[in-house]
PQR file with spaces between the fields and no chain letter, atoms N, CA, C, O and H, PARSE charges and radii, in Angstrom:
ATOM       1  N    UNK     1     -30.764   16.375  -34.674 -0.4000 1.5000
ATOM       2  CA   UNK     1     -30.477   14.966  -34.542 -0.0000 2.0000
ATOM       3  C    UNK     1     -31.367   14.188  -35.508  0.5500 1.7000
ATOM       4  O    UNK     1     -32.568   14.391  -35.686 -0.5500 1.4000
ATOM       5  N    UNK     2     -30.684   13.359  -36.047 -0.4000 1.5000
ATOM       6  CA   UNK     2     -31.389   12.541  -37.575 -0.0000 2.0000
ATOM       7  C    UNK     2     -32.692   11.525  -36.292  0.5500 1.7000
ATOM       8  O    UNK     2     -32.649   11.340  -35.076 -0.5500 1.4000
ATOM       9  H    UNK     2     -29.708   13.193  -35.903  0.4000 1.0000
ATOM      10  N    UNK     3     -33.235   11.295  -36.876 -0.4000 1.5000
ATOM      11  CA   UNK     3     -34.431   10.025  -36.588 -0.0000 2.0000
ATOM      12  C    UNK     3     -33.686    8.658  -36.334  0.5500 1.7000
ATOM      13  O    UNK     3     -33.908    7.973  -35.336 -0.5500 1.4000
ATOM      14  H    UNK     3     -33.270   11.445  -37.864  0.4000 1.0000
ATOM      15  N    UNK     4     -33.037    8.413  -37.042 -0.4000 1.5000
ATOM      16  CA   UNK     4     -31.932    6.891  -36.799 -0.0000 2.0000
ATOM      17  C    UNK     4     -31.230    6.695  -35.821  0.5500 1.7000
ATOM      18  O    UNK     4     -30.881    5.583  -35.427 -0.5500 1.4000
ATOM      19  H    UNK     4     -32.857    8.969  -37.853  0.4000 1.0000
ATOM      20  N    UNK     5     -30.911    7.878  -35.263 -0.4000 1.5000
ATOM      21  CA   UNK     5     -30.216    7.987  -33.966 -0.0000 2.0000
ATOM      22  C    UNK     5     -30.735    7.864  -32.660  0.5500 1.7000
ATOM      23  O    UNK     5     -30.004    7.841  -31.670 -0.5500 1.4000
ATOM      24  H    UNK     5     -31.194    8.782  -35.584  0.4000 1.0000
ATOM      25  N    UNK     6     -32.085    7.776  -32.609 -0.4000 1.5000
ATOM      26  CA   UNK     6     -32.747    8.516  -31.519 -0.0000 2.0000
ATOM      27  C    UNK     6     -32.961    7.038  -31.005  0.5500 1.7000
ATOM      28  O    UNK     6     -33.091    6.197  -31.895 -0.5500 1.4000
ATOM      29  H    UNK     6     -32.678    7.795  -33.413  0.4000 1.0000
ATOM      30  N    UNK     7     -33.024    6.545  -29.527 -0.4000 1.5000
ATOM      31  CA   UNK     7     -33.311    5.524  -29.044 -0.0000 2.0000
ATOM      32  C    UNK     7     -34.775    5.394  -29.121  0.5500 1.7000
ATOM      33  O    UNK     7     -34.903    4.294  -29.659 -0.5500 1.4000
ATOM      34  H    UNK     7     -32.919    7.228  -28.804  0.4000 1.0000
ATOM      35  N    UNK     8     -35.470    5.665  -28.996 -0.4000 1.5000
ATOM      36  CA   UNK     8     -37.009    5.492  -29.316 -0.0000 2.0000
ATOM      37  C    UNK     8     -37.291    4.695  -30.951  0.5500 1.7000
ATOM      38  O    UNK     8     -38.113    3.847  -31.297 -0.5500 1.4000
ATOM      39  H    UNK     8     -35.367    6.559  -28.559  0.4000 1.0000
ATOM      40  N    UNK     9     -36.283    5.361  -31.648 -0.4000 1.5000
ATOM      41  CA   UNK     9     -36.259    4.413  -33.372 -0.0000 2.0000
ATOM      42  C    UNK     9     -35.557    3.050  -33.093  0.5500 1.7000
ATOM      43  O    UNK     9     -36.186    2.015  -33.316 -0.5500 1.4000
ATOM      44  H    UNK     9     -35.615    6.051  -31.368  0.4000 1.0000
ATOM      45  N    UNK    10     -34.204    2.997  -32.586 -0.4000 1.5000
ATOM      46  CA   UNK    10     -33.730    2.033  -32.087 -0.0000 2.0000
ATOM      47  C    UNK    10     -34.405    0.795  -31.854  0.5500 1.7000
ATOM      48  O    UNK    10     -34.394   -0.295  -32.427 -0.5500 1.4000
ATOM      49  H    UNK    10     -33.693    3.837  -32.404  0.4000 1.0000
ATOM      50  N    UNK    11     -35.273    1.477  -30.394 -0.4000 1.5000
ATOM      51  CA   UNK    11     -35.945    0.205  -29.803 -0.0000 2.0000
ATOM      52  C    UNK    11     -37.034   -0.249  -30.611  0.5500 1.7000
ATOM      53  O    UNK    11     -37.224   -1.466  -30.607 -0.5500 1.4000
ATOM      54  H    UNK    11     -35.282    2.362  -29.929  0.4000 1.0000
ATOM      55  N    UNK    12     -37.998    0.663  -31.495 -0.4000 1.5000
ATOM      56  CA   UNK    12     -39.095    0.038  -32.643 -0.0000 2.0000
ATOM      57  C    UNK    12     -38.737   -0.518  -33.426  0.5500 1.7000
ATOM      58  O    UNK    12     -39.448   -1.313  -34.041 -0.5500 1.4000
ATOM      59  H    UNK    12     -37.844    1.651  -31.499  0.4000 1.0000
ATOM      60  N    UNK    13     -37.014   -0.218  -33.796 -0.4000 1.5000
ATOM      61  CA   UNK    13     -36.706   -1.388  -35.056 -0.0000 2.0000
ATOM      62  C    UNK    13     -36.053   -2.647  -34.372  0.5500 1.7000
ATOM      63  O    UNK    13     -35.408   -3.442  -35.056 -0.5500 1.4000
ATOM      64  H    UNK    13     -36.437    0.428  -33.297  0.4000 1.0000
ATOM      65  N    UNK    14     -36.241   -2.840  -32.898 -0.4000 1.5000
ATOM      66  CA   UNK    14     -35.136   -3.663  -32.071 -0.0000 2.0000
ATOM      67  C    UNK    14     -36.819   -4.602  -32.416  0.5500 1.7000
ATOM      68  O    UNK    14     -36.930   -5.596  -33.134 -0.5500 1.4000
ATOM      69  H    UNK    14     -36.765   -2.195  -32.342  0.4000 1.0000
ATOM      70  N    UNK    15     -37.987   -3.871  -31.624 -0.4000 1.5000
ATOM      71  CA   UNK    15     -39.379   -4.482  -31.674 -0.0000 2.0000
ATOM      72  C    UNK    15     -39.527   -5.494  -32.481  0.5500 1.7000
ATOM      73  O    UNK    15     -39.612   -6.705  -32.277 -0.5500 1.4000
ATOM      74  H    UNK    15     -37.897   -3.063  -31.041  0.4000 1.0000
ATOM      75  N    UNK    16     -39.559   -4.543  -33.877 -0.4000 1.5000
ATOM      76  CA   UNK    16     -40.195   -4.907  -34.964 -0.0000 2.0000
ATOM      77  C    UNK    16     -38.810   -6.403  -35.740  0.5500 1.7000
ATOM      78  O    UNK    16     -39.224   -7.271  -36.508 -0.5500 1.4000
ATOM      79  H    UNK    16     -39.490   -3.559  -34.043  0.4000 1.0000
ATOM      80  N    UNK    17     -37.558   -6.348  -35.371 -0.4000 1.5000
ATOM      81  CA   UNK    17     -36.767   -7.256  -35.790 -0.0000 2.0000
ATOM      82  C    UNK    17     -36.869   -8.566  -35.159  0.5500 1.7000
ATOM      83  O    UNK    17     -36.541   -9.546  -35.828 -0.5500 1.4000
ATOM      84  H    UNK    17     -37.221   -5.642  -34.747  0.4000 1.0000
ATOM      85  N    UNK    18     -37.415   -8.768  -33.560 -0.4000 1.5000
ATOM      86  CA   UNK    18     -37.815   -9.528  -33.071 -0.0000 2.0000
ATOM      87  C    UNK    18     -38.720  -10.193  -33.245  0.5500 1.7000
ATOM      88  O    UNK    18     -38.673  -11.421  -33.172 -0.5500 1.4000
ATOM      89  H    UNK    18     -37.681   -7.972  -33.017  0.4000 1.0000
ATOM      90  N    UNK    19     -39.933   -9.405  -33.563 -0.4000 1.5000
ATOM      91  CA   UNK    19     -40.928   -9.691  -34.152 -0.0000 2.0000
ATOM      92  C    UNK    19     -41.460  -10.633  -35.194  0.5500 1.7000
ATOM      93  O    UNK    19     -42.452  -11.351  -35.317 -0.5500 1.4000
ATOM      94  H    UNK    19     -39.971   -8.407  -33.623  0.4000 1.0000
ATOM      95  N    UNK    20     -40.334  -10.316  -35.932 -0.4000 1.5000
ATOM      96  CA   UNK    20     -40.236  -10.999  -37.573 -0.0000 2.0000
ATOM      97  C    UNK    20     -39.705  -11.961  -37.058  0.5500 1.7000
ATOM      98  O    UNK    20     -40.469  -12.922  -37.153 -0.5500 1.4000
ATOM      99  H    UNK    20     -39.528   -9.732  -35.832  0.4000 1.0000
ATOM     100  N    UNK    21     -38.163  -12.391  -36.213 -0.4000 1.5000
ATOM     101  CA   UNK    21     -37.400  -13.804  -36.090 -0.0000 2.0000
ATOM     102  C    UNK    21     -38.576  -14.704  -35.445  0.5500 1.7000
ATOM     103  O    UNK    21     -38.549  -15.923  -35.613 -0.5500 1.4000
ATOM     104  H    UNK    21     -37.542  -11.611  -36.136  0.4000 1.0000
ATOM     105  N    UNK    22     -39.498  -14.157  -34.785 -0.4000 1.5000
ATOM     106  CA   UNK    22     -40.566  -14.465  -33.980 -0.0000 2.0000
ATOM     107  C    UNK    22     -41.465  -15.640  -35.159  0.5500 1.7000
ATOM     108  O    UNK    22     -41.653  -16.856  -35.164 -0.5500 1.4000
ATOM     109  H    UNK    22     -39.521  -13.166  -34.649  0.4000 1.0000
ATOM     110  N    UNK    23     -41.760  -14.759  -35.857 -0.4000 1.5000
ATOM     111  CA   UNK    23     -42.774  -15.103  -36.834 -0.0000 2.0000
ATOM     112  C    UNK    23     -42.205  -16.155  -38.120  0.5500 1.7000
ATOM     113  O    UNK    23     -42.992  -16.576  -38.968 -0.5500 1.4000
ATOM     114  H    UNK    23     -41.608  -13.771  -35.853  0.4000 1.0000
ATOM     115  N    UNK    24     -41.031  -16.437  -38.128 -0.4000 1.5000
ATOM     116  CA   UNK    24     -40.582  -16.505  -39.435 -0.0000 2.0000
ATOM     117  C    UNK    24     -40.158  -18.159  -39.562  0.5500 1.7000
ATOM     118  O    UNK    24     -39.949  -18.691  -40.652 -0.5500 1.4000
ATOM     119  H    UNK    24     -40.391  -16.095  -37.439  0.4000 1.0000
ATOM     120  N    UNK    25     -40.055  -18.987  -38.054 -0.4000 1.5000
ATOM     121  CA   UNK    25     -40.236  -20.270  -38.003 -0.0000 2.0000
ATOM     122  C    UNK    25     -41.387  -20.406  -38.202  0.5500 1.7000
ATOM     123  O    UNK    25     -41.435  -21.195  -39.146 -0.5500 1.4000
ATOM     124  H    UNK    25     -40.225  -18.555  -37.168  0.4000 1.0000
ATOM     125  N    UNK    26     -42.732  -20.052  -37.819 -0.4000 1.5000
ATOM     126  CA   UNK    26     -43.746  -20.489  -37.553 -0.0000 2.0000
ATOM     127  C    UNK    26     -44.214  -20.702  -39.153  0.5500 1.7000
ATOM     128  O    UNK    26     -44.803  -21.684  -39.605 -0.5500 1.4000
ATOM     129  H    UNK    26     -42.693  -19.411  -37.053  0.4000 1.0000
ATOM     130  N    UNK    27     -43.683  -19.224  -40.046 -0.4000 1.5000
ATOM     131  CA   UNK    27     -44.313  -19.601  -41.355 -0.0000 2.0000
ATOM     132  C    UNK    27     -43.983  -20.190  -42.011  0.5500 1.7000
ATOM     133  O    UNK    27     -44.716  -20.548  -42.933 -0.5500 1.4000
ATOM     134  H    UNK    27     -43.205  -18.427  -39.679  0.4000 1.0000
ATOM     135  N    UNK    28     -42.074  -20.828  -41.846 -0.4000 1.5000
ATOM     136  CA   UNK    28     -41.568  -22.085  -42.479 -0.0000 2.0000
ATOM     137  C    UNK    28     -42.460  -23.434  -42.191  0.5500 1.7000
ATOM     138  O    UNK    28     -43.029  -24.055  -43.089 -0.5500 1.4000
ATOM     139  H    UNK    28     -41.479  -20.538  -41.096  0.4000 1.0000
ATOM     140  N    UNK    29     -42.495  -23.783  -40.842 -0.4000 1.5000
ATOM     141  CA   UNK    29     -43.288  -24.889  -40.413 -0.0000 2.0000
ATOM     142  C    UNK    29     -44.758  -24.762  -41.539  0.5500 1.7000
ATOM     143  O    UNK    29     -45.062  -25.722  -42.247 -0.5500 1.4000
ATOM     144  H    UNK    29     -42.033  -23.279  -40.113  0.4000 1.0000
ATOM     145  N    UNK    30     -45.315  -23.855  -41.552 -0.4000 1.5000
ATOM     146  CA   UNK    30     -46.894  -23.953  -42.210 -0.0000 2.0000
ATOM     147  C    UNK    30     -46.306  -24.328  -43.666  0.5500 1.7000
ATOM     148  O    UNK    30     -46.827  -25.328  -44.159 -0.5500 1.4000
ATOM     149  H    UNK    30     -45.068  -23.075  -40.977  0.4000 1.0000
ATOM     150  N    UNK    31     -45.325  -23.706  -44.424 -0.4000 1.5000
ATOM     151  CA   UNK    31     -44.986  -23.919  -45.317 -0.0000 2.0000
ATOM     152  C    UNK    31     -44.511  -25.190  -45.666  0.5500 1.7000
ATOM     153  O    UNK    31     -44.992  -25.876  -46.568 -0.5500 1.4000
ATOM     154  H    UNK    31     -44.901  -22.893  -44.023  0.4000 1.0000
ATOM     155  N    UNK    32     -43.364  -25.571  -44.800 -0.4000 1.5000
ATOM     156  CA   UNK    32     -43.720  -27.278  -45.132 -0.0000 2.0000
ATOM     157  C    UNK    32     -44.606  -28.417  -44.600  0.5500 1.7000
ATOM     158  O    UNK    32     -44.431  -29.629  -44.726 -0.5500 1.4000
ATOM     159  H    UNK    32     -42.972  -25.014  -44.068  0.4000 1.0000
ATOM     160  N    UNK    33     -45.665  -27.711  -43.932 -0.4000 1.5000
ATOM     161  CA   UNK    33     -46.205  -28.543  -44.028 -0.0000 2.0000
ATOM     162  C    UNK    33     -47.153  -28.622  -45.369  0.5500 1.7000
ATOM     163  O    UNK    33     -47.664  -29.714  -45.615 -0.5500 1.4000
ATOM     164  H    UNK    33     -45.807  -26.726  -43.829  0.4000 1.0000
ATOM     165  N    UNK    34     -47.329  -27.868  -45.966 -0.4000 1.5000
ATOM     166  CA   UNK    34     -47.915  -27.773  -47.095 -0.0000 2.0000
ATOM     167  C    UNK    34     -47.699  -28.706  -48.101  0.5500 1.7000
ATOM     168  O    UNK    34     -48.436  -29.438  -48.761 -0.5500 1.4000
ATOM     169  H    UNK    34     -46.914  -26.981  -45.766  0.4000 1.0000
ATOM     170  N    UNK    35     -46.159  -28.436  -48.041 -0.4000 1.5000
ATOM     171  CA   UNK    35     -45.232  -28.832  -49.440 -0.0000 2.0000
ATOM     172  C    UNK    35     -45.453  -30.204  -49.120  0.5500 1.7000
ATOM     173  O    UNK    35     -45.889  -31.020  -49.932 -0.5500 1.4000
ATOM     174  H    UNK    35     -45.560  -27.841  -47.505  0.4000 1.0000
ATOM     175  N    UNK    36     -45.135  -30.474  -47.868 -0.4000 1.5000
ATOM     176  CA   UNK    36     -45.420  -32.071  -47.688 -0.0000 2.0000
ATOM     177  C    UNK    36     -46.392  -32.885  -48.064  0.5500 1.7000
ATOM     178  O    UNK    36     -46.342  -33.928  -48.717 -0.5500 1.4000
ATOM     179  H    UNK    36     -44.781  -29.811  -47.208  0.4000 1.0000
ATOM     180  N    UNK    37     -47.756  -32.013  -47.342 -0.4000 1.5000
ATOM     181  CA   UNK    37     -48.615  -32.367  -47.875 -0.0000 2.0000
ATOM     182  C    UNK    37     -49.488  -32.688  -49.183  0.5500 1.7000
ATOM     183  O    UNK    37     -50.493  -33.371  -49.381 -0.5500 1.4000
ATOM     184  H    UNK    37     -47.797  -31.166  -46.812  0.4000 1.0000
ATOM     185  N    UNK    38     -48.761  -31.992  -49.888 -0.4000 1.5000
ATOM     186  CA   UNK    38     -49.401  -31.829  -51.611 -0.0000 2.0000
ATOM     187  C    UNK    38     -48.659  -32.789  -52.052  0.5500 1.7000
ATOM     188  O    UNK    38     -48.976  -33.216  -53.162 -0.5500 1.4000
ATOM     189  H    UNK    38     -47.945  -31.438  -49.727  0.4000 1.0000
ATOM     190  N    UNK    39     -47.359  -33.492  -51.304 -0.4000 1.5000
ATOM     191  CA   UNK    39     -46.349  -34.876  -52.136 -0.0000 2.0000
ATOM     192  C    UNK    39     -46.568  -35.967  -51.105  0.5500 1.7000
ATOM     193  O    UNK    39     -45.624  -36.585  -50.611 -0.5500 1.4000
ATOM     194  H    UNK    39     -47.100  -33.146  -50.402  0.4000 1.0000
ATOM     195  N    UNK    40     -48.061  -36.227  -50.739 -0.4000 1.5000
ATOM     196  CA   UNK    40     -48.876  -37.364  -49.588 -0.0000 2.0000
ATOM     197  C    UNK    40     -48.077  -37.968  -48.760  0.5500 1.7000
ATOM     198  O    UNK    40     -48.137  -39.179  -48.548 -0.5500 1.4000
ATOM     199  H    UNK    40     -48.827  -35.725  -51.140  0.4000 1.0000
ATOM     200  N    UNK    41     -47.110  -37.048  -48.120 -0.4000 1.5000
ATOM     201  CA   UNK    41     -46.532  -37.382  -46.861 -0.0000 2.0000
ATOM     202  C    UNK    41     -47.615  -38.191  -45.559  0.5500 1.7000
ATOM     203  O    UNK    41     -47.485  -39.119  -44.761 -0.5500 1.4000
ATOM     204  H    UNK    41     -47.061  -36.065  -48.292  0.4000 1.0000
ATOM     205  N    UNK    42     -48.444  -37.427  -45.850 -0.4000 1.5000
ATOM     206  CA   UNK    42     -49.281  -37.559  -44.460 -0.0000 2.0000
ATOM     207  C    UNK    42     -50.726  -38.419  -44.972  0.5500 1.7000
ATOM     208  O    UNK    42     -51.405  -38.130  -45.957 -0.5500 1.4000
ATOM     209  H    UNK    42     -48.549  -36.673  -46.499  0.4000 1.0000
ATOM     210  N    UNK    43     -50.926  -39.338  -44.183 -0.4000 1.5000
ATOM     211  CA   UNK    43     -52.164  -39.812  -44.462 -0.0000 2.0000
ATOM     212  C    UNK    43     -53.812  -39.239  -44.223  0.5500 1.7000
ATOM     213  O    UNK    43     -53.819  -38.317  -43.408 -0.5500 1.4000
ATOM     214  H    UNK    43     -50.374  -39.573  -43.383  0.4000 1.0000
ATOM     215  N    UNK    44     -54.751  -39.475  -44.585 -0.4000 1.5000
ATOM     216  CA   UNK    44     -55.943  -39.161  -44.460 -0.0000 2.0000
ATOM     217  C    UNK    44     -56.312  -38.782  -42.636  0.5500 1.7000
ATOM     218  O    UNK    44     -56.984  -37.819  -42.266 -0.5500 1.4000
ATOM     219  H    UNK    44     -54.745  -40.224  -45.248  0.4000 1.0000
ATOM     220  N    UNK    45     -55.572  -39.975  -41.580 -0.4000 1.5000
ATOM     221  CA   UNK    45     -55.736  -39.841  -40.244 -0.0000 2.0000
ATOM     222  C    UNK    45     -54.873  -38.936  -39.442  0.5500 1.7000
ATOM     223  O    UNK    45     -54.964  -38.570  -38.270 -0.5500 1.4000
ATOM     224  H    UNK    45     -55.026  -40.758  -41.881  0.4000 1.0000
ATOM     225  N    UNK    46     -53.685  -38.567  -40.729 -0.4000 1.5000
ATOM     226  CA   UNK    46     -53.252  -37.627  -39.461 -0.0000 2.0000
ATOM     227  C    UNK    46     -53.290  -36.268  -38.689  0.5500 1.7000
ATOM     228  O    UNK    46     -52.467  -35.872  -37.863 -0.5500 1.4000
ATOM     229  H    UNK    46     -53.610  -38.864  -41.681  0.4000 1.0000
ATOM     230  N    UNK    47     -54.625  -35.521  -39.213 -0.4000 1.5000
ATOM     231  CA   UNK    47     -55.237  -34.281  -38.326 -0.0000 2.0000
ATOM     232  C    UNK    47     -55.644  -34.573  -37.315  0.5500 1.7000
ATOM     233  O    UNK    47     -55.475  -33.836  -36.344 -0.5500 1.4000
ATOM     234  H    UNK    47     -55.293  -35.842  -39.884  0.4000 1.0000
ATOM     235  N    UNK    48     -56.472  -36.032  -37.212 -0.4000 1.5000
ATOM     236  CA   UNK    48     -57.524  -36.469  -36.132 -0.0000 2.0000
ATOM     237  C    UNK    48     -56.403  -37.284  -34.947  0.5500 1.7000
ATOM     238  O    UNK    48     -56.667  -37.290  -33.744 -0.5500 1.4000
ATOM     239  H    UNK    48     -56.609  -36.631  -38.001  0.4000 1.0000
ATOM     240  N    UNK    49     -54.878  -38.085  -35.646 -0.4000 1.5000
ATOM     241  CA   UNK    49     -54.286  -38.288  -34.849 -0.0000 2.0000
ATOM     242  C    UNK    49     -53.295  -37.121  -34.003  0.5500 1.7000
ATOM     243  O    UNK    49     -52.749  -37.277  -32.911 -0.5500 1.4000
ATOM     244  H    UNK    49     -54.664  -38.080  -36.623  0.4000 1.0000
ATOM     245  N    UNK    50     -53.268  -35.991  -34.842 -0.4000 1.5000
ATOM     246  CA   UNK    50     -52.247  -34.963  -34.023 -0.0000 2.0000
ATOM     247  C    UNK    50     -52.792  -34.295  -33.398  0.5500 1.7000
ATOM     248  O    UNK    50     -52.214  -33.882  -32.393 -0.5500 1.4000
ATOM     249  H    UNK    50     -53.712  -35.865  -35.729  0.4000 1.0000
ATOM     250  N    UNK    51     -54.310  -33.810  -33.701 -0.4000 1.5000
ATOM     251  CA   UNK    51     -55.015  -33.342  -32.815 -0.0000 2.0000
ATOM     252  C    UNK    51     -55.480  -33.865  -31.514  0.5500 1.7000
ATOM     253  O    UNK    51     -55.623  -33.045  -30.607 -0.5500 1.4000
ATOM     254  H    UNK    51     -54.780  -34.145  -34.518  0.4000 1.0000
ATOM     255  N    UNK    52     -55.824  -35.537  -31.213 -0.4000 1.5000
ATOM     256  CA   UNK    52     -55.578  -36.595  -30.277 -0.0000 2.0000
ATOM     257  C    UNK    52     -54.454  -35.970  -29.459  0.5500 1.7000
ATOM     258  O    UNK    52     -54.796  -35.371  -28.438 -0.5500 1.4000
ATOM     259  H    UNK    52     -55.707  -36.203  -31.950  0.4000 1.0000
ATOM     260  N    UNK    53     -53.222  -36.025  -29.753 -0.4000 1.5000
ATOM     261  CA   UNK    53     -51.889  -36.156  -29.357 -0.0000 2.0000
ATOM     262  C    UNK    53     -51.864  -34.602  -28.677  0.5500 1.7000
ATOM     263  O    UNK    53     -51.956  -34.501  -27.454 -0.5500 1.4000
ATOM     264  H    UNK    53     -52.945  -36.511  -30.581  0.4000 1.0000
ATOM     265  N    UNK    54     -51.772  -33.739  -29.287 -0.4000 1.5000
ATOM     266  CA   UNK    54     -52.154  -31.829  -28.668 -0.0000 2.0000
ATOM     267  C    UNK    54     -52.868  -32.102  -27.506  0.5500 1.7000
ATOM     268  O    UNK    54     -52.469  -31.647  -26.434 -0.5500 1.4000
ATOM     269  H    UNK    54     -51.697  -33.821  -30.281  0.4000 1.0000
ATOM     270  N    UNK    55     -54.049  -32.907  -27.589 -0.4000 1.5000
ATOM     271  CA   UNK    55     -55.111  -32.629  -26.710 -0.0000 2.0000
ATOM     272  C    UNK    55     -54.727  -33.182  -25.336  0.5500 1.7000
ATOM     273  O    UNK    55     -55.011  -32.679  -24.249 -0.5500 1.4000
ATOM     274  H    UNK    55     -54.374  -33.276  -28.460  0.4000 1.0000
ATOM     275  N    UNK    56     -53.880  -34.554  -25.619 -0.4000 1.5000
ATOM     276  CA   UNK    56     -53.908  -35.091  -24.569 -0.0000 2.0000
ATOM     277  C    UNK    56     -52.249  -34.960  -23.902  0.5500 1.7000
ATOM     278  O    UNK    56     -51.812  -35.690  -23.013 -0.5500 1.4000
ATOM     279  H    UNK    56     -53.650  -34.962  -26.502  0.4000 1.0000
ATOM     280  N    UNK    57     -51.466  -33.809  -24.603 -0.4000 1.5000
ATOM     281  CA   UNK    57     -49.955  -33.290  -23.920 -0.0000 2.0000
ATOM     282  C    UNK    57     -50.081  -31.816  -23.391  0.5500 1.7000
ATOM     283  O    UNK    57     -49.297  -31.214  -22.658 -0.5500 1.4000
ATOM     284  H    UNK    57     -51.821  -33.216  -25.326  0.4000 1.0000
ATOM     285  N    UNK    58     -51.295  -31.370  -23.960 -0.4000 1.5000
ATOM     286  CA   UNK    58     -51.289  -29.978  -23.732 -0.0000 2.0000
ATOM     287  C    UNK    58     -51.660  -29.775  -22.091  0.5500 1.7000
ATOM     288  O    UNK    58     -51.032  -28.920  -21.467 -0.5500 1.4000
ATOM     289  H    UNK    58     -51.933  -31.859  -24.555  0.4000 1.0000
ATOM     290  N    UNK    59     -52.733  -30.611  -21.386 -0.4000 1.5000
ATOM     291  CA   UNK    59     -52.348  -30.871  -19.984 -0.0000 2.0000
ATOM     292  C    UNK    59     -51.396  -31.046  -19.286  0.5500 1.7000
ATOM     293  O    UNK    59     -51.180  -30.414  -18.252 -0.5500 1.4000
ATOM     294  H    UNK    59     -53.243  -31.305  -21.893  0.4000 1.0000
ATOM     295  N    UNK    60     -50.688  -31.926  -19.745 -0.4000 1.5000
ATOM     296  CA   UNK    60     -49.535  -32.212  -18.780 -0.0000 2.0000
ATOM     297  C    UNK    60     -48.349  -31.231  -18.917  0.5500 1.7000
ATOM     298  O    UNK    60     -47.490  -30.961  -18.078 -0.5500 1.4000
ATOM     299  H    UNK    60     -50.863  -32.440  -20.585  0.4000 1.0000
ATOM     300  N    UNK    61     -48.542  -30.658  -20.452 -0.4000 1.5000
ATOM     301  CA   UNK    61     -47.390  -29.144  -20.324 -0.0000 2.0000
ATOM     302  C    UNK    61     -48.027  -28.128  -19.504  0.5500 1.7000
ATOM     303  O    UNK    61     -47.272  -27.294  -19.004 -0.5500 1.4000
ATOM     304  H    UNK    61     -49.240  -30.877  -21.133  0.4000 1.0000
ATOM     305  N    UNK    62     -49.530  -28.019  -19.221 -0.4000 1.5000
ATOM     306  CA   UNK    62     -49.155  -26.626  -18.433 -0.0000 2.0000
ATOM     307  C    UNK    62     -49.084  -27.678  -16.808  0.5500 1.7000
ATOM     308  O    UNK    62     -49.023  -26.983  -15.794 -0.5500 1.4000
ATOM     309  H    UNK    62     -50.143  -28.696  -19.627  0.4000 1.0000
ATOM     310  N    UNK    63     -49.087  -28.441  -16.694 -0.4000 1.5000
ATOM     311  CA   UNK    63     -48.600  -29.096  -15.062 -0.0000 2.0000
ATOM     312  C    UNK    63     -47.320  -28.861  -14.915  0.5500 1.7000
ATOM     313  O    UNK    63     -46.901  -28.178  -13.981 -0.5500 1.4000
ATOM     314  H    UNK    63     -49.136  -29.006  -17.517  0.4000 1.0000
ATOM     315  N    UNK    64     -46.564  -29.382  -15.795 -0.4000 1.5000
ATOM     316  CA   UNK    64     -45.118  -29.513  -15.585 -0.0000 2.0000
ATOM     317  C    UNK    64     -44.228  -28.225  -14.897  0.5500 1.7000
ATOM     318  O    UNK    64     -43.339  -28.392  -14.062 -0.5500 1.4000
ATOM     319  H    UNK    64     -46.904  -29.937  -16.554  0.4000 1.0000
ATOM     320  N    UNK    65     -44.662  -26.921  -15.428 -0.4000 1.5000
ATOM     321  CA   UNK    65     -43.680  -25.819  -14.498 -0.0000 2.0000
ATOM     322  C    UNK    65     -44.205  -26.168  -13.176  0.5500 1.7000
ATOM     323  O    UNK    65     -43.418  -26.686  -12.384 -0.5500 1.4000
ATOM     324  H    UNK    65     -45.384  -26.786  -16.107  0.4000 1.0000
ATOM     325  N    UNK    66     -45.406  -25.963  -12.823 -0.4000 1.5000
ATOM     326  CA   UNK    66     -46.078  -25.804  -11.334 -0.0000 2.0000
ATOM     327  C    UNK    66     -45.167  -27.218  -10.794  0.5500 1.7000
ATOM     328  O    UNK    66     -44.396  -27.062   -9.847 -0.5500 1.4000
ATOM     329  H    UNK    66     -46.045  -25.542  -13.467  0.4000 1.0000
ATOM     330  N    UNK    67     -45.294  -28.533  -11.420 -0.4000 1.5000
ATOM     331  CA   UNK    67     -44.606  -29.313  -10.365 -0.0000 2.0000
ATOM     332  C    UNK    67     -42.841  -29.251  -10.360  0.5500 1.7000
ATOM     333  O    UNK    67     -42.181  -29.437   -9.337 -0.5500 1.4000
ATOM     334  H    UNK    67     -45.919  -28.660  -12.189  0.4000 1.0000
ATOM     335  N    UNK    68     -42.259  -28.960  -11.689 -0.4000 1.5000
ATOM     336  CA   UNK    68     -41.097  -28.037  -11.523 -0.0000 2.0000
ATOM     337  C    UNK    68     -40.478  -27.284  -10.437  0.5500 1.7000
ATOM     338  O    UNK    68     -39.353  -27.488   -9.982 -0.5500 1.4000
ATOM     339  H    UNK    68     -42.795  -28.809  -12.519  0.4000 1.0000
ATOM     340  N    UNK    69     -41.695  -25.990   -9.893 -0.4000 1.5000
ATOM     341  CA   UNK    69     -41.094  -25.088   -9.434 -0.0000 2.0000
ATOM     342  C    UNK    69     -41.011  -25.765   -7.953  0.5500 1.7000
ATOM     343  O    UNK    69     -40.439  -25.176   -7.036 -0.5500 1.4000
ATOM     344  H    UNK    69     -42.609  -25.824  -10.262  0.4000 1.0000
């Protein structure tokens, strides 16, 4: 029996394909933010304002399932 066939290959390339769709928004997003950034989309304040904004939603997202459920 060839290697390609075998469900054990299957599921590592099922892994590893997930993996990548996984990964592959995250490195578009970094990427434009780049591009953006190098054509002064963004001003001097906006690390200190998005980081503000993270800090003060990232509470209330992990509340929200618990009062959800």
């Amino acid at each position: 029996m060839s290697s390609s066939g075998s469900p054990d290959t299957r599921r590592s390339s099922d892994v590893i394909l997930v993996s990548i769709e996984s990964i592959i928004p995250i490195i578009a997003l970094i990427a434009l933010g780049c591009i953006l950034q190098k054509r002064g989309w963004f001003q001097d304040s906006f690390g200190n304002d998005l980081s503000k904004l993270i800090q003060s939603a990232t509470p209330a997202l992990a509340v929200l399932p618990i009062l959800v459920n």
